[in-house]
C-alpha positions as CSV (number, residue, x, y, z in Angstrom):
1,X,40.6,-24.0,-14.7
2,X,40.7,-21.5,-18.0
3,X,41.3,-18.0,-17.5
4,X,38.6,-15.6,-18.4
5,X,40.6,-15.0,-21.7
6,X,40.2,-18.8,-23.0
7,X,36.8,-19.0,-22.0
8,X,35.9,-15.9,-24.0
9,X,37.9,-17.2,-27.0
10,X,35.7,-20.6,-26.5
11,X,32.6,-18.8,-26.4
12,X,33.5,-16.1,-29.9
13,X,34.5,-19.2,-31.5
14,X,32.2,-22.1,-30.5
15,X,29.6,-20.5,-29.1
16,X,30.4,-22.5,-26.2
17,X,27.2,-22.0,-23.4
18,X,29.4,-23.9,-20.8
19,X,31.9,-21.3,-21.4
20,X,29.8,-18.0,-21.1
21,X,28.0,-19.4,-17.9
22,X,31.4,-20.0,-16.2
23,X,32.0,-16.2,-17.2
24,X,28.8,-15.2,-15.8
25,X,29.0,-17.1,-12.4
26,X,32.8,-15.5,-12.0
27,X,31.8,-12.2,-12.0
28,X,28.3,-11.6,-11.2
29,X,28.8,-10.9,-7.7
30,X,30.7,-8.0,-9.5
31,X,28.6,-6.4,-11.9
32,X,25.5,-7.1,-9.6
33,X,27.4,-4.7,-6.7
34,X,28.5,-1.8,-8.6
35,X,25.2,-1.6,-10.7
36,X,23.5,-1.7,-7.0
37,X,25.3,1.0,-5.6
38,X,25.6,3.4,-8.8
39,X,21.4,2.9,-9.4
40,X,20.7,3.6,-5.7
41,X,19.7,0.4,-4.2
42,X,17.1,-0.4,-6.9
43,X,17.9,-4.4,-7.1
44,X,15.5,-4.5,-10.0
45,X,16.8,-1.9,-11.8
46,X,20.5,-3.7,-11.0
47,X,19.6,-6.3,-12.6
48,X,18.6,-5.0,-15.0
49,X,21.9,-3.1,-15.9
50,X,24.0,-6.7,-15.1
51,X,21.5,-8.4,-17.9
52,X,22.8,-5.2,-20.4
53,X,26.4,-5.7,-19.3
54,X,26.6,-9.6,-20.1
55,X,24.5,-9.1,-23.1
56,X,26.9,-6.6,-24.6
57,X,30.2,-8.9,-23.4
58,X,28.5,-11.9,-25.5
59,X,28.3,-9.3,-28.3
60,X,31.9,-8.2,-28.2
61,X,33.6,-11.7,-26.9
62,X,35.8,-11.9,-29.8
63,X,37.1,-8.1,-29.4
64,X,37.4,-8.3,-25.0
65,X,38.9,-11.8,-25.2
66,X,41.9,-9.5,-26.1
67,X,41.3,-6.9,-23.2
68,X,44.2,-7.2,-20.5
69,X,41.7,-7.8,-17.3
70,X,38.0,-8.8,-17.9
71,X,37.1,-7.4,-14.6
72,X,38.0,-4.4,-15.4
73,X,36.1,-4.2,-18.4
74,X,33.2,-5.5,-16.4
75,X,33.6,-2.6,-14.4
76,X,33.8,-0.2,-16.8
77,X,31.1,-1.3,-19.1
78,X,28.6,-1.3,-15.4
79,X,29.2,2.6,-15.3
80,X,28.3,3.2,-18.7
81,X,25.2,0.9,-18.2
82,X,24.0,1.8,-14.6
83,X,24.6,5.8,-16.3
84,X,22.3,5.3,-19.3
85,X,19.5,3.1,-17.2
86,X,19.5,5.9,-14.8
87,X,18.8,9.0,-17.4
88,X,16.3,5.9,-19.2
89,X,14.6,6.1,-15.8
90,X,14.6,9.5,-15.5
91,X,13.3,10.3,-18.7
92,X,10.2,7.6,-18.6
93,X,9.7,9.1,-14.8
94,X,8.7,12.9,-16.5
95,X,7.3,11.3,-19.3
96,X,4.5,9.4,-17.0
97,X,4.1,12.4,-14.8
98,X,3.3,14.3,-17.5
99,X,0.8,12.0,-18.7
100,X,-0.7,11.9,-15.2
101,X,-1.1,15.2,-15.0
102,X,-2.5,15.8,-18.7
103,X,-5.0,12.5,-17.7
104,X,-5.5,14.6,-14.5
105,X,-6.8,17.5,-16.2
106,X,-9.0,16.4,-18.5
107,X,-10.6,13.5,-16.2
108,X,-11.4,16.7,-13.8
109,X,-12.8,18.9,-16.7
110,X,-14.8,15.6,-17.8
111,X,-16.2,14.6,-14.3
112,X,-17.7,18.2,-13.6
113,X,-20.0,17.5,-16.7
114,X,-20.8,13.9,-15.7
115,X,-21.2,13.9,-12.0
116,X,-24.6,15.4,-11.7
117,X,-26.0,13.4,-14.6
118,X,-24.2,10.0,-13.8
119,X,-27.1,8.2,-11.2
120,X,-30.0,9.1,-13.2
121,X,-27.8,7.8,-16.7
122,X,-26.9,4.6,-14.5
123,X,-31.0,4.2,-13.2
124,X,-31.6,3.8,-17.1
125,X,-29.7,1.2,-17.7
126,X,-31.2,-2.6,-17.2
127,X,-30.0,-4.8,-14.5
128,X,-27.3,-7.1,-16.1
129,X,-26.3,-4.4,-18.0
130,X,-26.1,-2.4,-14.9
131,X,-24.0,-5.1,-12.7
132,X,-21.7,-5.3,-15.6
133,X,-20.9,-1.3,-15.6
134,X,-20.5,-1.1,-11.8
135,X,-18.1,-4.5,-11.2
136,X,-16.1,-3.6,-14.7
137,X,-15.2,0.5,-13.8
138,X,-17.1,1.0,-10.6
139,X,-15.1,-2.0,-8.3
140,X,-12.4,-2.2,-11.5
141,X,-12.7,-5.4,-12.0
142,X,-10.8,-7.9,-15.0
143,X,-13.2,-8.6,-17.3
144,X,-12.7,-12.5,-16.5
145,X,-14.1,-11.7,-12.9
146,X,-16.9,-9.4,-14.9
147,X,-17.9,-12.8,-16.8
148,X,-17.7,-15.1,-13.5
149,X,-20.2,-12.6,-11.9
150,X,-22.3,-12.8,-14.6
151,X,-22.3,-16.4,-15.3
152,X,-20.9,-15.3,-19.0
153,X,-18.3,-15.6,-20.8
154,X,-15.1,-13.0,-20.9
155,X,-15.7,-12.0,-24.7
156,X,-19.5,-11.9,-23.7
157,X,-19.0,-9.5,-21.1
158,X,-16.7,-7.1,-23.0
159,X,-19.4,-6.5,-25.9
160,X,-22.3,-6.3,-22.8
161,X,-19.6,-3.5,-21.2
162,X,-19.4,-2.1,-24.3
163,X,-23.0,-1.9,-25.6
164,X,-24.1,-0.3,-21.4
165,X,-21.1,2.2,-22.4
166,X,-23.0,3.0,-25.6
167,X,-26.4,3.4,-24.3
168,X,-25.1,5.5,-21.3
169,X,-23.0,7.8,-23.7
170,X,-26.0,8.6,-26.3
171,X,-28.6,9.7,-23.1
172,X,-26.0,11.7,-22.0
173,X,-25.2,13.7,-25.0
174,X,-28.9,13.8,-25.0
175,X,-28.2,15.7,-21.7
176,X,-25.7,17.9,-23.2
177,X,-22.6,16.2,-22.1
178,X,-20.5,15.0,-24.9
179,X,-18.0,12.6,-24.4
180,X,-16.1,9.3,-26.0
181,X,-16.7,6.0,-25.4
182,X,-13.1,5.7,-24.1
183,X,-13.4,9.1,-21.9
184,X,-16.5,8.1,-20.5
185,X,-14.9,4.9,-19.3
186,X,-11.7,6.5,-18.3
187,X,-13.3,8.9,-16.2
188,X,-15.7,6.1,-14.8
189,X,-12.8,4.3,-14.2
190,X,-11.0,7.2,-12.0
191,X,-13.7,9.4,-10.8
192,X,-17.1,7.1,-10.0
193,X,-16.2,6.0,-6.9
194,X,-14.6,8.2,-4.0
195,X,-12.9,6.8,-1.2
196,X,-14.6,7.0,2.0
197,X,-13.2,8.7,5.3
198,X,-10.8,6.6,6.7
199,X,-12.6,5.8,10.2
200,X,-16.2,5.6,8.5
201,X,-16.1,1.9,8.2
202,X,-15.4,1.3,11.6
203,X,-17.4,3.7,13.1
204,X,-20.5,2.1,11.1
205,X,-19.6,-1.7,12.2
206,X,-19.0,-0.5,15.7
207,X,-22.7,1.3,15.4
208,X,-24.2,-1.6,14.0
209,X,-22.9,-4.1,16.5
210,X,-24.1,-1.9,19.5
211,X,-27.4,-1.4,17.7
212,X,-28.1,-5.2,17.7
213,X,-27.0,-5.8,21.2
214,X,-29.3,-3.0,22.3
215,X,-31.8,-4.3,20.1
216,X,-31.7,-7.9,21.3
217,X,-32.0,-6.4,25.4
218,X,-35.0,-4.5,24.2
219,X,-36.7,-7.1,23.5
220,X,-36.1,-9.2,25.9
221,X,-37.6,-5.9,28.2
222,X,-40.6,-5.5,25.6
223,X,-41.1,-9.3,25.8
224,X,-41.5,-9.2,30.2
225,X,-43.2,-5.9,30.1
226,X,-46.1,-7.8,28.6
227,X,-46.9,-10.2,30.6
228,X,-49.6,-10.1,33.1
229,X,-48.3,-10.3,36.2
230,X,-48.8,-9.2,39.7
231,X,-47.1,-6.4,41.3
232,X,-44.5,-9.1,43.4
233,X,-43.5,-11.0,40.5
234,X,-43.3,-8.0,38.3
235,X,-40.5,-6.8,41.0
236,X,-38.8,-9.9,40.6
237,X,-38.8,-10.3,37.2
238,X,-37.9,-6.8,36.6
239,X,-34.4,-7.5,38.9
240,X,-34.0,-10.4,36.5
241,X,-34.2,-8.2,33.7
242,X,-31.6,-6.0,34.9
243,X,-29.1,-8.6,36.1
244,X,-29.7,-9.9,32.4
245,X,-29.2,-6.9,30.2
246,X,-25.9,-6.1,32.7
247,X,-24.3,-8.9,30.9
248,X,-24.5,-7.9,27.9
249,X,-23.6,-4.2,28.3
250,X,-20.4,-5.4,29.5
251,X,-19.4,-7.4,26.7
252,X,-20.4,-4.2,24.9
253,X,-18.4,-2.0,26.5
254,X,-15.7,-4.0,25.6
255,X,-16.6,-4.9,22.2
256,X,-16.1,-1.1,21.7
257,X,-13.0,-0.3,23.3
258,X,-11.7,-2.9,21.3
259,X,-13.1,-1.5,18.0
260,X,-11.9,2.0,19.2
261,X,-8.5,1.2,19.2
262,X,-8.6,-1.0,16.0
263,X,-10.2,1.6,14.3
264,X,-7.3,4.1,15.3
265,X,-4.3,2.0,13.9
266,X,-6.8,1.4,10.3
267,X,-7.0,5.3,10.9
268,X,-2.9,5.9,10.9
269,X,-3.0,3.0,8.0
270,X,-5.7,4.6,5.9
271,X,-3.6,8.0,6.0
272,X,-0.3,6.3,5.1
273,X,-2.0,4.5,2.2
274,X,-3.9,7.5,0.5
275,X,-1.7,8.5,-1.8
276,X,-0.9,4.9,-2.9
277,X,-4.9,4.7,-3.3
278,X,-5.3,7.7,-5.6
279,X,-2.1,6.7,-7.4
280,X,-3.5,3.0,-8.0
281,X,-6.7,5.0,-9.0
282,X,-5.3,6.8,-11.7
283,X,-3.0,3.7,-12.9
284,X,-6.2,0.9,-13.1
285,X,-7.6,4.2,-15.2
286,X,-4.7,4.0,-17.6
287,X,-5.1,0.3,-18.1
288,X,-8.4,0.4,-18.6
289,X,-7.6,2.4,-22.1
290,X,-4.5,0.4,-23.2
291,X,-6.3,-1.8,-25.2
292,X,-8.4,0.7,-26.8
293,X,-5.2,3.2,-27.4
294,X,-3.5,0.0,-28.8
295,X,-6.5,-0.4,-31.4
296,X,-6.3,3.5,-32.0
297,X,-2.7,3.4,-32.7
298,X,-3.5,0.7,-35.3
299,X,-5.8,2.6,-36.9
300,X,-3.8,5.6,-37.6
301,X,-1.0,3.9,-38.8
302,X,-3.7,2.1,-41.8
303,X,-4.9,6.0,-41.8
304,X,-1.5,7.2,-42.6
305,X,-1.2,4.6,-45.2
306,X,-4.1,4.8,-47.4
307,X,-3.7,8.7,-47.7
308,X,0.2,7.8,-49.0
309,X,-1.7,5.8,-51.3
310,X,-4.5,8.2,-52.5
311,X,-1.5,10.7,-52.9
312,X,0.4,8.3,-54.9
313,X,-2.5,7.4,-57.5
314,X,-3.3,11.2,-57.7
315,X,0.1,12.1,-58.2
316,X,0.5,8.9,-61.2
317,X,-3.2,10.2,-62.2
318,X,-2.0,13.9,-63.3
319,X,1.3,12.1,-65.2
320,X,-1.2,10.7,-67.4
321,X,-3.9,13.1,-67.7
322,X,-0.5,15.7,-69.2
323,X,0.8,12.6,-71.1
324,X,-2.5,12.3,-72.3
325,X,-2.7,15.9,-73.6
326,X,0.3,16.1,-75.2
327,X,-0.1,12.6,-77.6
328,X,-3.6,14.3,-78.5
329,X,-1.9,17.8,-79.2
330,X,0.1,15.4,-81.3
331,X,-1.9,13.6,-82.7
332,X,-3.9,16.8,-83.7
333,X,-1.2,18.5,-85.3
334,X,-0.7,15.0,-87.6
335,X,-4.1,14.5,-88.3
336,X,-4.1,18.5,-89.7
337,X,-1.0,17.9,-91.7
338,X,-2.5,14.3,-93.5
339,X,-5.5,16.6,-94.3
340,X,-3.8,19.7,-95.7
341,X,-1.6,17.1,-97.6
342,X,-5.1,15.6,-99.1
343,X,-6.5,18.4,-100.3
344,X,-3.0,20.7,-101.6
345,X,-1.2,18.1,-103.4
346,X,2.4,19.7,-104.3
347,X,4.1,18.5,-107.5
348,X,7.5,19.4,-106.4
349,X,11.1,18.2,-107.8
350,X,12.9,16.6,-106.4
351,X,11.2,15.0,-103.5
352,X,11.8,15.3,-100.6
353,X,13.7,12.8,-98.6
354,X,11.7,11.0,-95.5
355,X,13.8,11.5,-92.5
356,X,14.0,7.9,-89.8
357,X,13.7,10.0,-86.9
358,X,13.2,13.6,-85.9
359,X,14.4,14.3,-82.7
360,X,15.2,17.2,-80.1
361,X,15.9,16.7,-76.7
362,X,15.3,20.1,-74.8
363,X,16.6,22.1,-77.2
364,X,16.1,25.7,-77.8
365,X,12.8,26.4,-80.3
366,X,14.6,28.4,-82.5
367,X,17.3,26.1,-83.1
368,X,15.1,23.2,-84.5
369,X,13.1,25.7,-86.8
370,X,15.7,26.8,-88.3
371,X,17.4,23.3,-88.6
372,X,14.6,22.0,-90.1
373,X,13.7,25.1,-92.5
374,X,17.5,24.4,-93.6
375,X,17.0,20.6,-94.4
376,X,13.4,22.0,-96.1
377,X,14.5,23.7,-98.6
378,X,17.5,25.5,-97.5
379,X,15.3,28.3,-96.4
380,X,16.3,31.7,-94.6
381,X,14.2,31.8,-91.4
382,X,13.2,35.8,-90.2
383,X,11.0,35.5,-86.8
384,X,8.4,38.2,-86.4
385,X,9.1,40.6,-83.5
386,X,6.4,39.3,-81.1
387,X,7.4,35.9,-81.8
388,X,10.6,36.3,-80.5
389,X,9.1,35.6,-76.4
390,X,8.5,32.1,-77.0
391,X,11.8,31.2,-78.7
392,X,13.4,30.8,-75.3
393,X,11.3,27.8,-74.4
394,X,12.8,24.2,-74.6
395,X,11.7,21.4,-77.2
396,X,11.6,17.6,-76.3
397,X,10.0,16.2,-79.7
398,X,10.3,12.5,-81.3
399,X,9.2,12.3,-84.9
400,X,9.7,8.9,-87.1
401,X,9.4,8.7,-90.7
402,X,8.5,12.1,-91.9
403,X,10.0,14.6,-94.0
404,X,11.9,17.6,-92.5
405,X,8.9,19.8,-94.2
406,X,6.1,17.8,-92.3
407,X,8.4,17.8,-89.1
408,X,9.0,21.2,-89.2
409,X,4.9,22.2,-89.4
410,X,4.0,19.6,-86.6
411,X,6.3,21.9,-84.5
412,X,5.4,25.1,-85.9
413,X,1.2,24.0,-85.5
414,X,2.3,22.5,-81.6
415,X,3.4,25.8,-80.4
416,X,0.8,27.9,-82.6
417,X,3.1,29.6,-85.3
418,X,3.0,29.6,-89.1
419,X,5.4,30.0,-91.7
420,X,4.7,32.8,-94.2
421,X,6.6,33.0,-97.5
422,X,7.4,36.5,-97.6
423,X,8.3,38.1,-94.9
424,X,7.0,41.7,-93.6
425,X,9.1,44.8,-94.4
426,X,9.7,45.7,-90.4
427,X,11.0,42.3,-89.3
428,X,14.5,42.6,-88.1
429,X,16.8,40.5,-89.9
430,X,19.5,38.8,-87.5
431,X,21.9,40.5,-85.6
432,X,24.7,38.6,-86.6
433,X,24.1,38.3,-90.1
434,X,24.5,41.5,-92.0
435,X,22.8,40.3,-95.8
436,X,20.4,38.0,-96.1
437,X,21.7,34.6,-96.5
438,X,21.3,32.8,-100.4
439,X,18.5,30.5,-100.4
440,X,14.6,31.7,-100.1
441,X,13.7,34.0,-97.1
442,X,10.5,32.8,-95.0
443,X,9.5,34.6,-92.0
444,X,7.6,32.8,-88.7
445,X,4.6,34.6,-86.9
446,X,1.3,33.6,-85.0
447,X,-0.8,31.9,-86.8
């Protein structure tokens, strides 16, 4: 037979099923014991943990084929396992009695508003819509056994449930109490129907049955008492009567012994059960609004993603509204340049040479009008005093086939300045520069 090292090789490197079963069967007994003892004899929850175990030796055959004693690492990897199922548990255990008790407290807040009104809400409902309310949250029934009852279909009853729920929520925010479809079934679900004393049931059969035999010996006395008959026969017929009803007083008495007792150990029972009863109560309440939390869920998460889309489209939408402003501010400044160059013709010599491309990529304002003043006509530039604010911003231009005249008054006319020829006595001249540089002297201010 192959060791456990072989047959993990086999199954890393052939995927061999034959292989990993024979691992499985070998060491179950193993993993199934220590997981048992370490989750406190929860055999589901064991198994559970030896399905992990397995699972992750499948996953890692190639790596423990090379481990010195698979045991061993069966052993080890069950601790680790049985550890994290047990603080799984324990975390899903707080997180369901804390829904419980959330559910608790606002089914309790929701039934004080709804139990007075709930009969006279129910007595307005018709009758097939009034069957289907009480077997669907009333007896918490599947809607498959709501359909049966109703000769209908399943899907036919869950739109009839759902239209009764409808009607019975809108006359009773008529009557001032305001609550969701899904609460209102919810608190149907857990709060409608109470459960009765444990010995009423009994006590009511055993009344009923004694009220029928008394019943039935009455009238057998009514039924002699009327006959006409004289005063000898009357005698006799009235110690047949008695010898008659004894019988069945007898069988009475015993009847309700009998009862008496059986009703004490349904007693004990009942008591035993009622916290299993509430508990169901509260968990038929929970699956009542799975589907409906499901849906909800569903419709959040398309929520969520339409609003990332509206955001997205606003976001592209004020890209192109500034992209938009800028090409007209553009545009503008061209269109005022063509137009002055209609109507002032210069004759100047030589001509200016028509610059490819014009282009500054965030640099500093005052460094392109000066650069281009220079290419110009080799002027001077002088900024005026209250000018000298703006030249810290950044230019990002891109200008084809124009002269380094026009390029330099589309920038000038962009950012609202204007080139004068002379400029005014006060202007500072440059710090650095102690003369005035050769070449003419022009001077930038507001326009």
């Amino acid at each position: 037979m192959n060791d456990d090292a072989q047959l993990l090789r086999r199954y890393a490197e052939d995927r061999s099923e034959s292989a990993f079963a024979e691992l499985v069967a070998r060491h179950i007994d193993l993993v199934y014991s220590a997981a048992l003892r370490q989750v406190g004899g929860d055999t589901h929850l064991a198994q559970d943990v030896a399905q992990t175990v397995f699972a992750d030796l499948a996953r890692k055959a190639r790596t423990v084929s090379r481990h010195g004693v698979l045991a061993g690492w069966l052993y080890q990897a069950t601790r680790y396992a049985a550890s994290k199922a047990i603080r799984t548990e324990r975390r899903r255990a707080i997180r369901e009695q804390e829904a419980v008790a959330m559910q608790e407290h606002s089914s309790a807040a929701a039934w004080e508003q709804l139990g007075p009104v709930l009969d006279e809400a129910m007595g307005r409902l018709g009758a097939k819509d009034l069957d289907a309310v009480l077997l669907r949250y009333f007896e918490r029934k599947e809607l498959r056994a709501v359909g049966d009852a109703l000769g209908t279909s399943e899907d036919a009853a869950r739109k009839r449930i759902s239209r009764a729920l409808e009607r019975l929520r809108r006359y009773l925010t008529g009557r001032g109490v305001t609550l969701s479809a899904t609460t209102l079934a919810s608190v149907l679900t857990g709060s409608a129907v109470q459960a009765a004393p444990p010995a009423l049931a009994g006590t009511i059969a055993a009344a009923v049955v004694a009220g029928a035999a008394a019943a039935a010996a009455g009238s057998t006395f009514n039924l002699l008492n009327l006959m006409s008959m004289t005063k000898l026969k009357a005698g006799l017929l009235s110690a047949a009567v008695v010898v008659g009803a004894g019988t069945p007083v007898v069988v009475q008495q015993q009847s309700l012994s009998r009862l008496r007792a059986e009703n004490r150990e349904l007693r004990e029972q009942s008591y035993q059960l009622g916290p299993f009863r509430e508990g169901n109560q509260q968990l038929a309440g929970l699956r009542m609004d799975a589907d409906e939390l499901e849906r909800l869920r569903k419709e959040v998460a398309e929520l969520h993603r339409l609003r990332a889309e509206v955001a997205r489209l606003r976001r592209e939408k004020e890209d192109a509204t500034q992209l938009a402003a800028q090409n007209t501010q553009l545009k503008e400044a061209l269109a005022r340049l063509a137009a002055a160059a209609e109507k002032k013709p210069e004759v100047q010599a030589p001509e200016q040479e028509v610059l490819p491309l014009v282009w500054f990529d965030d640099a500093p304002l005052s460094d392109a009008i000066v650069t281009l003043a220079r290419q110009a006509a080799n002027l001077n530039v002088v900024f005026d005093p209250e000018v000298r604010p703006r030249l810290g911003s950044s230019l990002s231009i891109r200008l084809e086939n124009l002269t380094a005249e026009a390029a330099l008054e589309a920038i000038l006319s962009t950012n609202n300045l204007r080139l004068v020829k002379t400029p005014e006595p006060t202007w500072k001249r440059f710090e650095d520069r102690a003369v005035w540089l050769p070449g003419g002297v022009v001077g930038i201010t507001k326009k």
